[in-house]
C-alpha positions in Angstrom: -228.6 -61.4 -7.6 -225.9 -58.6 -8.8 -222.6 -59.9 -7.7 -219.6 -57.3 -7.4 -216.2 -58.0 -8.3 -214.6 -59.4 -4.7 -211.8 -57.2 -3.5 -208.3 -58.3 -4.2 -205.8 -57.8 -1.3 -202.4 -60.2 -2.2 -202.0 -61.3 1.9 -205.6 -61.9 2.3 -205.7 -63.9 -0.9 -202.9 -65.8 0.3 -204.5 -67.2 3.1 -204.7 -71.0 3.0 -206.0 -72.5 5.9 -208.0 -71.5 9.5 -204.2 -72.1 11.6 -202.0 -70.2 9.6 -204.7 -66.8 9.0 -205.2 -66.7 12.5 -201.0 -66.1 12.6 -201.2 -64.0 9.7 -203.7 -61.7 11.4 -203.0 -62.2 14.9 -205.6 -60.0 17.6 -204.2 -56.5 18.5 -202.3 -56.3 21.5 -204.0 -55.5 24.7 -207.8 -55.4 23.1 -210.5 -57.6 24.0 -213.4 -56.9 21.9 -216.8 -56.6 23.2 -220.0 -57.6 21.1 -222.7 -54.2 21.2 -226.0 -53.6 20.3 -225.2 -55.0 16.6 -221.8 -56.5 16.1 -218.2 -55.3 17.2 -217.1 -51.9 16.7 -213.4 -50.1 16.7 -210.7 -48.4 14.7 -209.9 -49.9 12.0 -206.5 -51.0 11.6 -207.4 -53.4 15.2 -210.0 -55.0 13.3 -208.5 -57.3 10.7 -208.3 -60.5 12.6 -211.9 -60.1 13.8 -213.4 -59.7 10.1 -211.5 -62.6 9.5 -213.2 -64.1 12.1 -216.6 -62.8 12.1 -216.3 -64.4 8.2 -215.5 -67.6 9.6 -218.4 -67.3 12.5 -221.0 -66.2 9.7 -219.9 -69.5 8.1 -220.3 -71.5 10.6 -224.5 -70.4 11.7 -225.1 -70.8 7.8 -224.2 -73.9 8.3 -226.4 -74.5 11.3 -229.4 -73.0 10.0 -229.4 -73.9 6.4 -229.5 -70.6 4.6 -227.3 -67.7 3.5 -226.3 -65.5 6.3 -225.2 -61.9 5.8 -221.9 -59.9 6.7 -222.1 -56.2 6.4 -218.6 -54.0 6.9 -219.9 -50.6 8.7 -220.1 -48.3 11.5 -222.4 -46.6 11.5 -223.0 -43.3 12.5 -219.4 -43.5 14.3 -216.6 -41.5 13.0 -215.2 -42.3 9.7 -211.8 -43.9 11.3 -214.0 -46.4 12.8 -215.4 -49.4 11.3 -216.9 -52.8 12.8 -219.0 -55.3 11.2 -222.6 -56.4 11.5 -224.2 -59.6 10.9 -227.5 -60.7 9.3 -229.2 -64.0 10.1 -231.1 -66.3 8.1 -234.3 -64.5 8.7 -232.9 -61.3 7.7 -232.4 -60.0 11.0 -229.7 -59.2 13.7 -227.8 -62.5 14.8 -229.9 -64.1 17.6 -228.8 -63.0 20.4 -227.9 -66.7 21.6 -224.9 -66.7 19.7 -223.6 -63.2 20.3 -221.4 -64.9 23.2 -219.8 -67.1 20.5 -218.9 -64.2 18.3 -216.9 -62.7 21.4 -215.3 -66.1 22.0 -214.1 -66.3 18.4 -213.3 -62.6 17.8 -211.1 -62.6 21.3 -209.4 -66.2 21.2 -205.8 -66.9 21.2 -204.4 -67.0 17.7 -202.7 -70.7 18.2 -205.9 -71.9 19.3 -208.2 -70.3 15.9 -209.0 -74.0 14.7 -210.2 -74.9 17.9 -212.0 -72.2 18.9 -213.8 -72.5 15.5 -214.5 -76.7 16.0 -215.8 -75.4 19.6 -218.5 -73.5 17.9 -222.0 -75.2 17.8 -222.2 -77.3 14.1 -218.3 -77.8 14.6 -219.1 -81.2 12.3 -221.7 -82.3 9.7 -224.1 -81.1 7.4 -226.2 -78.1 7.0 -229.3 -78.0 8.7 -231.8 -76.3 6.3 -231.8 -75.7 2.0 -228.4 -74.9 1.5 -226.1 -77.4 -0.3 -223.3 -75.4 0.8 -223.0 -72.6 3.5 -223.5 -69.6 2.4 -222.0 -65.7 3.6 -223.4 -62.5 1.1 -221.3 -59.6 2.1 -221.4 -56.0 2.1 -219.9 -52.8 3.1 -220.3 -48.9 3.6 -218.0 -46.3 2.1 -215.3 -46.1 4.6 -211.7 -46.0 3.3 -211.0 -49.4 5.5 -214.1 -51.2 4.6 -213.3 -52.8 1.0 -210.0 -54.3 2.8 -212.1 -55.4 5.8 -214.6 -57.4 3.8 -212.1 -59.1 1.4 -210.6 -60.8 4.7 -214.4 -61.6 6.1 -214.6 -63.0 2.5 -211.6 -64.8 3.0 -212.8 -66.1 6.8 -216.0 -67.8 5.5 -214.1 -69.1 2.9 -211.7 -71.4 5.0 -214.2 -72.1 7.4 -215.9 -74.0 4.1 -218.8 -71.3 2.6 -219.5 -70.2 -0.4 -218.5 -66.0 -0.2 -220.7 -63.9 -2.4 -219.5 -60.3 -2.4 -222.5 -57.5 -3.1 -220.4 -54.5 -3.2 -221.4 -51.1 -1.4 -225.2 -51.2 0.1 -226.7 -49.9 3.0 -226.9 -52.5 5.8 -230.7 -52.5 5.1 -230.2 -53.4 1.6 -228.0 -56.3 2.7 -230.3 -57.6 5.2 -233.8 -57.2 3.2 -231.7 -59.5 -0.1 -231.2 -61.9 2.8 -234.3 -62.4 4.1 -235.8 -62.5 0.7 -233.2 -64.8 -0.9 -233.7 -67.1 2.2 -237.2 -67.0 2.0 -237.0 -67.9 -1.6 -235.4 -71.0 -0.6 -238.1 -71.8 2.2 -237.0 -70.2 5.1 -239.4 -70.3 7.4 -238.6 -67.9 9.3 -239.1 -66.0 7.5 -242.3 -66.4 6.3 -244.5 -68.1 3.6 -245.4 -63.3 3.4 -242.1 -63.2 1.6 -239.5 -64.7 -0.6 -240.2 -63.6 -4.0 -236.1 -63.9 -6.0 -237.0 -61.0 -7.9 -237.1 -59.3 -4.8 -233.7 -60.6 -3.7 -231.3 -57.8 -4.8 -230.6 -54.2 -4.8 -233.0 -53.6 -7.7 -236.0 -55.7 -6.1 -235.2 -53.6 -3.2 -235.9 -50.5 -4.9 -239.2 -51.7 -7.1 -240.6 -53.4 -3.9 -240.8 -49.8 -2.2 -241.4 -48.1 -5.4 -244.3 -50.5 -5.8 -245.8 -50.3 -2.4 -245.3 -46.2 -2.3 -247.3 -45.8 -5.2 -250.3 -47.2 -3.7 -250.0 -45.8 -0.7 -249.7 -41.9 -2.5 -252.8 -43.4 -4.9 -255.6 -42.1 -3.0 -255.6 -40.2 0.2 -258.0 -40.6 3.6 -261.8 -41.8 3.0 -261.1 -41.3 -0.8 -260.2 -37.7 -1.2 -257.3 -37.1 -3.6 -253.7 -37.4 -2.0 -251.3 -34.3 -1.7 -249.0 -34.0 -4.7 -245.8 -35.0 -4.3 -243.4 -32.7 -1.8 -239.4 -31.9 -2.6 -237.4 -33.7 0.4 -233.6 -32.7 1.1 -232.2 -36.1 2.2 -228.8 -35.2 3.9 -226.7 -38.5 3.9 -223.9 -38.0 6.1 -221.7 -38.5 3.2 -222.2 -42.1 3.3 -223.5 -44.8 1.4 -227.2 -43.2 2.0 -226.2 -41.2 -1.2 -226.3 -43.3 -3.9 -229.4 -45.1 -2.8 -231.4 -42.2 -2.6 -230.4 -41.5 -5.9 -231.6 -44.8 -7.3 -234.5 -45.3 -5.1 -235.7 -41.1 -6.7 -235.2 -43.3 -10.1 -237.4 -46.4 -9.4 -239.7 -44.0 -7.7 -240.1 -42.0 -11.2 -240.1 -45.0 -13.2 -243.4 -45.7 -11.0 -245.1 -42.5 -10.7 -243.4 -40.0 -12.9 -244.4 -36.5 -11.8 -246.4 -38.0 -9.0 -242.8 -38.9 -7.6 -241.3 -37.4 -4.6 -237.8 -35.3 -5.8 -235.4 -36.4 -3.5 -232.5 -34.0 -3.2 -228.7 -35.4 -2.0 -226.7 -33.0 0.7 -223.7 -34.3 1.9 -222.7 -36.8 -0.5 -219.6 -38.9 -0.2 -216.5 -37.0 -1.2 -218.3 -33.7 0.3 -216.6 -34.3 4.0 -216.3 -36.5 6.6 -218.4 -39.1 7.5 -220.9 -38.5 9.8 -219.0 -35.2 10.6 -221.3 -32.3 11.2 -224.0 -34.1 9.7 -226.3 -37.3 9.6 -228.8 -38.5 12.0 -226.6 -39.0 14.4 -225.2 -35.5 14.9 -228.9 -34.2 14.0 -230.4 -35.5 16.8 -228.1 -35.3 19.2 -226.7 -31.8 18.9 -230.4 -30.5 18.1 -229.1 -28.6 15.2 -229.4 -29.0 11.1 -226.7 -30.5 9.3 -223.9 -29.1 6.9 -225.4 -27.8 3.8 -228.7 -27.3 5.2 -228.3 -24.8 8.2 -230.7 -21.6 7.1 -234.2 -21.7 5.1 -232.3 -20.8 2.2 -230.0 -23.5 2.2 -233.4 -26.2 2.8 -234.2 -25.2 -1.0 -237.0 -28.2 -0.2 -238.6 -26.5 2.5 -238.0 -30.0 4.6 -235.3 -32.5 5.1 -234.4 -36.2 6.2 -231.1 -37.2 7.6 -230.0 -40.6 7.8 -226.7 -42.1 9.1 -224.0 -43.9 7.7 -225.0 -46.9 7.0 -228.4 -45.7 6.3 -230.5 -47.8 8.8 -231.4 -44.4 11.0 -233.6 -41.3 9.6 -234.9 -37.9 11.6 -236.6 -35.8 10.3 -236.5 -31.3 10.5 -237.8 -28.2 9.3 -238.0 -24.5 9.8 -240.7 -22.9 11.0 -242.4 -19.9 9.9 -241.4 -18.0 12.7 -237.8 -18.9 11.2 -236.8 -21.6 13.9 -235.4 -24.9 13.4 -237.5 -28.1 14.4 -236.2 -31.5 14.8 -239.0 -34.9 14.1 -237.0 -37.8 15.8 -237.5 -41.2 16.4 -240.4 -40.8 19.0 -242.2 -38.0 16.5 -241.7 -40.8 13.6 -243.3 -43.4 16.1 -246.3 -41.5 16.7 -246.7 -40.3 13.1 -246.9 -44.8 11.8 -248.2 -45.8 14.8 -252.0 -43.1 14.6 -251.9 -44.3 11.0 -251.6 -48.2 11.1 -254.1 -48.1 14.5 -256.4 -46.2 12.5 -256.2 -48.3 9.1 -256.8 -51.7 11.4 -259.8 -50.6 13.1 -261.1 -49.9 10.0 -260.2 -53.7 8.5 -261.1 -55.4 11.7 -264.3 -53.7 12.2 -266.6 -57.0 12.7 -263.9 -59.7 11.9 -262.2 -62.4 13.6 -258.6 -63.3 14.1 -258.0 -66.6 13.4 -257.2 -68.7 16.2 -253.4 -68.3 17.0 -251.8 -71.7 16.8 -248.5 -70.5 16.8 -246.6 -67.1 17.6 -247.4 -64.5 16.0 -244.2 -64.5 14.5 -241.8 -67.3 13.2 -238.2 -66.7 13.8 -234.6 -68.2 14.6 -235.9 -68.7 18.2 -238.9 -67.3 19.3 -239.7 -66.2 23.0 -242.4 -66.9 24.9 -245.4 -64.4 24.8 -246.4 -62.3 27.7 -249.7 -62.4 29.2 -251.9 -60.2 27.8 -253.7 -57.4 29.5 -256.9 -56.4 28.1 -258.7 -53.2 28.6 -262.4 -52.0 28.7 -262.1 -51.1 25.0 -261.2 -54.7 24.6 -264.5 -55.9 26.1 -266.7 -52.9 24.0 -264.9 -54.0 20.7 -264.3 -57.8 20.3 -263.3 -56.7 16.6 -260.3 -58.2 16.3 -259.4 -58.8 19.8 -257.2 -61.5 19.3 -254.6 -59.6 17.7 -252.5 -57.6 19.7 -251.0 -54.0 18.4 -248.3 -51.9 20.6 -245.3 -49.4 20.8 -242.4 -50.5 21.7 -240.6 -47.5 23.4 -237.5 -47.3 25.7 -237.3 -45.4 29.1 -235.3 -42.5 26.7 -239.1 -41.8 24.9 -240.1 -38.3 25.6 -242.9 -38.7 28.2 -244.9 -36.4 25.8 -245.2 -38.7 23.1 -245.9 -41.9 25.6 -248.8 -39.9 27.0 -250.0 -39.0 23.4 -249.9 -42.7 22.0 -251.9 -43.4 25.1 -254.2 -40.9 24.4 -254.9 -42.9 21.0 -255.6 -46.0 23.1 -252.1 -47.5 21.8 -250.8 -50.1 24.3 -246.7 -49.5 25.2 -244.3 -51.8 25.6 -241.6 -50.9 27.7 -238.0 -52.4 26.2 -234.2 -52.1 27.7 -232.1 -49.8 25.4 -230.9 -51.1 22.1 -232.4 -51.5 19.1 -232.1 -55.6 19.2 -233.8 -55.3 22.7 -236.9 -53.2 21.2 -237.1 -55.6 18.1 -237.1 -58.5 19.8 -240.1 -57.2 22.6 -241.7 -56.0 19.2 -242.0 -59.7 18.4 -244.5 -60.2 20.9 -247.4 -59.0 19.2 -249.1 -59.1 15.9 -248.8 -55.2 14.9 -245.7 -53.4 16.7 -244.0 -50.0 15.8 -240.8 -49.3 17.4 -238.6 -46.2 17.4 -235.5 -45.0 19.4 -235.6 -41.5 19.5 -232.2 -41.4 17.3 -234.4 -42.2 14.3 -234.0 -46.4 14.5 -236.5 -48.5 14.2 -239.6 -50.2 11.8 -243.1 -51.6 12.2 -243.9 -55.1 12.6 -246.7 -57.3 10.7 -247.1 -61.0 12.2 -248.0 -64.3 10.2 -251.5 -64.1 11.7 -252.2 -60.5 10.8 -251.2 -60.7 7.2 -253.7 -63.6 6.7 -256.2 -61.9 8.5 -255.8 -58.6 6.3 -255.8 -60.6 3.3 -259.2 -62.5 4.1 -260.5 -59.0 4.8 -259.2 -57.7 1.7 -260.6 -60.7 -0.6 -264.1 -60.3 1.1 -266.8 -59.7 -0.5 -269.2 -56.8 0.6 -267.0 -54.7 3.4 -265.2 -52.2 0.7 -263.9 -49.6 3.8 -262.6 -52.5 5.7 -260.9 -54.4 2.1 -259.7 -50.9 1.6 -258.1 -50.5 4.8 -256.4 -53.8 4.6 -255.2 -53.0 1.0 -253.8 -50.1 2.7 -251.8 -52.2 5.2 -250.9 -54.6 3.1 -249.3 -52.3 1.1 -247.7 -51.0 3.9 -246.3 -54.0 5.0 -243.9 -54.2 1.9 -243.1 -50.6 2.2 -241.5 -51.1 6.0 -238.7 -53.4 6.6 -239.9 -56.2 8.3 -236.3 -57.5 9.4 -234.4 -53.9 10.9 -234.7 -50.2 10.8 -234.3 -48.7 7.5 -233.9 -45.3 6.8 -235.1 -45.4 2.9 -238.1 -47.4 3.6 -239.1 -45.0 7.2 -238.5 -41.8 4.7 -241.5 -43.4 2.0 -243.6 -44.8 5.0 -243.3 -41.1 6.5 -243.8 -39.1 2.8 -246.9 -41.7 2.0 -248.8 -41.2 5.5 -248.2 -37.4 5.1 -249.1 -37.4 1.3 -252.3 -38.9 2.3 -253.5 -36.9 5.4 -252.7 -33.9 3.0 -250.4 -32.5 6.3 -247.4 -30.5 6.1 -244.2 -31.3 8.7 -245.3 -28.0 11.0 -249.1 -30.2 11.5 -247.6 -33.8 11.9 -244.9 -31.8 14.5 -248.3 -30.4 16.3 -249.4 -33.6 17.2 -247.8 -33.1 20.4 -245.1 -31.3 22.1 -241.7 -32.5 23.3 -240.9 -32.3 27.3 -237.4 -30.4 27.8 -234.9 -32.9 28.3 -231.1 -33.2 29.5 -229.0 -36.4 29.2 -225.3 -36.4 30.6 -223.0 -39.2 31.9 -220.0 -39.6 34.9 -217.5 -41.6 35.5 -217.5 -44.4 38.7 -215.4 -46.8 40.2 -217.6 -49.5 38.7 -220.4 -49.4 36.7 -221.6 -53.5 37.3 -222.2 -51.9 41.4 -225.3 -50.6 39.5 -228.3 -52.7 38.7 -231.4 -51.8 37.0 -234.9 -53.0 36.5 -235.5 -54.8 33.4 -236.8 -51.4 31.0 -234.1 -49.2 33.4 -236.5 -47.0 34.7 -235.6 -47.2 38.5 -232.3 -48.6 40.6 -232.3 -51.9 42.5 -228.7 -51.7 43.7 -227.6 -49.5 45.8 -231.6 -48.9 47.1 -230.6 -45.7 48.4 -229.6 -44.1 44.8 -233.6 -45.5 43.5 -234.8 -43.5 46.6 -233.0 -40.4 46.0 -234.2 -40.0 42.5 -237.7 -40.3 43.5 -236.7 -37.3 46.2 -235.5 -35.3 43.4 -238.2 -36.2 41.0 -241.1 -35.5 43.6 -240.0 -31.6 43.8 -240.1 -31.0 39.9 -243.2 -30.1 37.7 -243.6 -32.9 35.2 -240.5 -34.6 36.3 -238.9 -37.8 35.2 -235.0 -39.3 35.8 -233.6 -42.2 35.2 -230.0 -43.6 35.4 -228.4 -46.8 34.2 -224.9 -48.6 33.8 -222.9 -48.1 30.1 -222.9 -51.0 28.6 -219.4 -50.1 27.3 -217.9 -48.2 30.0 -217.5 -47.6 33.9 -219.6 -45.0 33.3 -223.6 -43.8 34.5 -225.7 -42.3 32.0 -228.5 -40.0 33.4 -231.8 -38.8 31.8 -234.2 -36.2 32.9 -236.8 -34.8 31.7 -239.3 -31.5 33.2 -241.5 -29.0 32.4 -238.7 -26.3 31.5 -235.7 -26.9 30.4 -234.0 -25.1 33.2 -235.6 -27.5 35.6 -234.6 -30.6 33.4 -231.2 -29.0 33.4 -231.2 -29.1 37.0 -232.9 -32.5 37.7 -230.0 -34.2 35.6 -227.1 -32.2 37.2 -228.8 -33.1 40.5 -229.1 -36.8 39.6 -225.9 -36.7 38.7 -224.4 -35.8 41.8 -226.7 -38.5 43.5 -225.0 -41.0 41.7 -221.9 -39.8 42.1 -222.3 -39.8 46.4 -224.3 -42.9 46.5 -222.9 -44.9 43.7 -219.0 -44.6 43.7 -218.4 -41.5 41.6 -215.1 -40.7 40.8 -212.8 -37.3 40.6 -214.7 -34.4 41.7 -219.0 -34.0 41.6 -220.6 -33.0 38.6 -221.0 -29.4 37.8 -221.7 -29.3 34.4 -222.9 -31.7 31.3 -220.7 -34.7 30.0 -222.3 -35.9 26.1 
């Protein structure tokens, strides 16, 4: 593993025990930091004494589990004055959600009381629990002015709280949690998986030759054995983050492996262009439904096609022109769709007359794995018993384009509905043996269980079913290519270039596969957003009853209509969705919606009139 040299700040060095850092970098005044979807998120400057913290907290679950956890300084697709930190657990990823409530305690307590907020945490005394002779905290960060400063105190946290702190240097954050899932697995992790683990995996360069590897026999043949497309020029926009130098490497290994057959991959928005994640990147991509900086006119897209990704690189959409000269946007939910027709198709074909094995176990070993749901089969179930024990889905959100929900269950894909966040949709993704998930901001991955991957490599070793070992070459090979731990912009670009390389289809016929419903999202203010309760996937209102049943009254009088609203999870605030046949009418489902919430859910200033982002 490629060390880089640890940053050297003089009054983080300094620091010689848990009491007196805690005084050294007291808590900001007045702030009480909330953990998000991933970690803790703010300015900058107000976030020294929780990277301190967050250092000594990473500390403390390697500890408890054994095996090397990971740190990684970033925020995102936020503005570049913003940083936060997100952390990687020992199967490579997102903390369990189990100990997110002891990350708030520690980042928020008292500065006096630091030691004993830290002994409070669970493992406050004895020895690891797993491999690890000593705990264990591999650290990363993005590009952002603050981050290098931000990582030596995390650095600094672990090591008081009694871990060993290895510094990687800039990565993205899937880059950081792929080296810890595979250095863990390595060691035995298993949860990670007996799939994975091979050290010379476990760096930045094993990153890059494990998707190297895996594209190049996707893009070796195409469909039923025709030849597949030569290789397509990609703009890769990359918010002028830390996307940049990756691409650049990854366009290397991917020569190294294929030469001419490779993909060029062409940087816009590069650091040291402009701001971070100002005018460009997935982020303002898909939500401003607009190209980026440096690619706004056919003659700027010198490729013909483009890929943005965000900050930290762990988000990717996807755009074109037209022909007719307009500009198309291939999000999250088009990305979904896209894996989703492919992998279904590739496992028929390798299940065709064989056998799960029996399922002793989850599908899927992690941290702390949930109960399964029941299962619901259908009548294509009882005609095809190929297979039937494993279980394929999408995971979608209530923010899906009803377009692409009815086309995936046009393809007989079963969905999975999930509340919003990217840790809610991985974890429902769990449930099943094959799951693609996708926000429509680009986020997301596809899933392979235990059970599946011996099942495809039985079929693959078989003797006498070549379509079906062919098939579960194919997903196999997939399987490496997709990051099996959290979305990853890098590996989602190859996945989406190698399925389009080998149907031989251009981004105008993969955008044809169906057609986006106009939508409108928009937010107001209220007195208190906890007076609002939702149902578990936030598609309809328990509390107040009358707001559910004024939707529905709205809903009812608009072609192809569809509204939901639900709390922030950040802010006394209601975010509305809605979704029609026109945009004009989805315009005026969410302004209407709006104003129902406002009445019937403690609004406050004036009603709505017009769109809040």
């Amino acid at each position: 593993m490629k060390l880089a040299r640890p940053p050297e700040f003089q009054d983080v060095a300094g620091l010689v025990d848990v009491a007196s850092a805690g005084r050294a970098f007291p808590r900001p005044p007045g702030v009480a930091l909330s953990y998000g979807v991933a970690g803790f998120r703010a300015r900058a400057p107000l976030l020294e004494s929780t990277l301190l913290r967050m250092g000594m907290l990473a500390a403390r679950r390697s500890a408890v589990m054994g095996y090397a956890v990971g740190l990684m300084v970033t925020a995102s697709h936020n503005a570049e004055p913003d940083n936060g930190v997100k952390l990687v657990d020992v199967d490579g990823g997102m903390l369990h959600q189990s100990w997110e409530a002891y990350a708030a305690a520690l980042a928020n307590a008292d500065d006096g009381d630091l030691t004993s907020a830290l002994a409070k945490l669970p493992g406050g005394s004895g020895a690891p629990g797993g491999a690890a002779e000593r705990p264990s905290v591999l650290i990363a960060w993005d590009t952002r002015p603050s981050s290098e400063r931000l990582a030596a105190l995390a650095m600094r946290g672990a090591q008081l709280a009694g871990a060993q702190a290895l510094t990687l240097g800039l990565l993205t954050t899937p880059q950081l949690h792929h080296i810890v899932r595979m250095s863990n697995g390595a060691a035995g992790c298993a949860a990670v998986g007996s799939r994975w683990g091979l050290p010379e995996w476990a760096s930045e360069a094993g990153y890059y030759e494990m998707l190297a590897g895996a594209y190049a026999e996707l893009v070796g043949v195409g469909e039923r054995g025709a030849p597949a497309a030569v290789a397509s020029p990609l703009d890769v926009d990359c918010a002028c983050g830390i996307g940049a130098p990756a691409v650049e490497r990854l366009a290397a290994a991917l020569t190294a492996k294929l030469g001419a057959g490779a993909p060029a991959l062409r940087v816009v928005n590069a650091p040291g262009s402009g701001e971070l994640n100002t005018g460009c990147g997935a982020e303002h991509v898909q939500k401003a439904r607009e190209p980026p900086r440096g690619l706004e006119s056919v003659q700027a897209m010198v490729a013909g096609r483009a890929a943005s990704l965000d900050g930290d690189a762990d988000r990717i959409v996807f755009h074109y022109f037209t022909h007719a000269g307009g500009w198309a946007l291939l999000d999250g939910d088009k990305i979904a769709a896209l894996v989703a027709g492919f992998l279904r198709e590739q496992l028929r074909s390798a299940l065709r007359g064989h056998t799960a094995p029996a399922a002793s176990a989850p599908p899927r070993a992690t941290p702390s794995t949930a109960a399964r749901p029941p299962r619901a089969r259908s009548e294509e179930d009882e005609e095809e018993a190929d297979g039937s024990e494993l279980r394929a889905a999408v995971v979608q959100t209530a923010y899906a384009n009803g377009a692409s929900s009815a086309y995936l269950l046009g393809l007989g894909v079963e969905i999975a509905a999930a509340k919003t966040g990217v840790k809610f949709l991985h974890t429902q993704a769990l449930h099943y043996d094959l799951a693609v998930y996708f926000e429509a901001n680009g986020h997301g991955t596809a899933l392979f269980s235990q059970r599946l991957l011996e099942t495809l490599c039985a079929v693959r070793d078989a003797a006498g079913a070549e379509t079906a070992a062919e098939s579960a070459r194919v997903l196999l090979a997939c399987h490496r290519l997709v990051n099996q731990a959290v979305g990853d912009a890098l590996s989602d670009l190859l996945i989406v270039d190698a399925i389009l390389r080998r149907r031989n289809w251009s981004f105008a016929q993969w955008d044809a596969l169906y057609e986006d419903l106009p939508s409108r999202q928009t937010k107001l203010t209220v007195a208190d957003r906890t007076a609002i309760s939702c149902t578990a996937d936030e598609t309809r209102v328990l509390h107040p009853a009358p707001l559910q049943a004024a939707l529905d009254e709205l809903v009812r009088t608009v072609e192809a209509g569809r509204c939901f609203v639900r709390p922030s999870g950040t802010e006394d605030a209601v975010r509305v969705y809605a979704e029609a046949s026109t945009q004009q009418l989805a315009d005026k489902l969410a302004l209407d919606a709006a104003r129902a919430v406002h009445v019937l859910a403690g609004g406050t200033g004036p009603a709505p009139d017009s769109f809040a982002a």
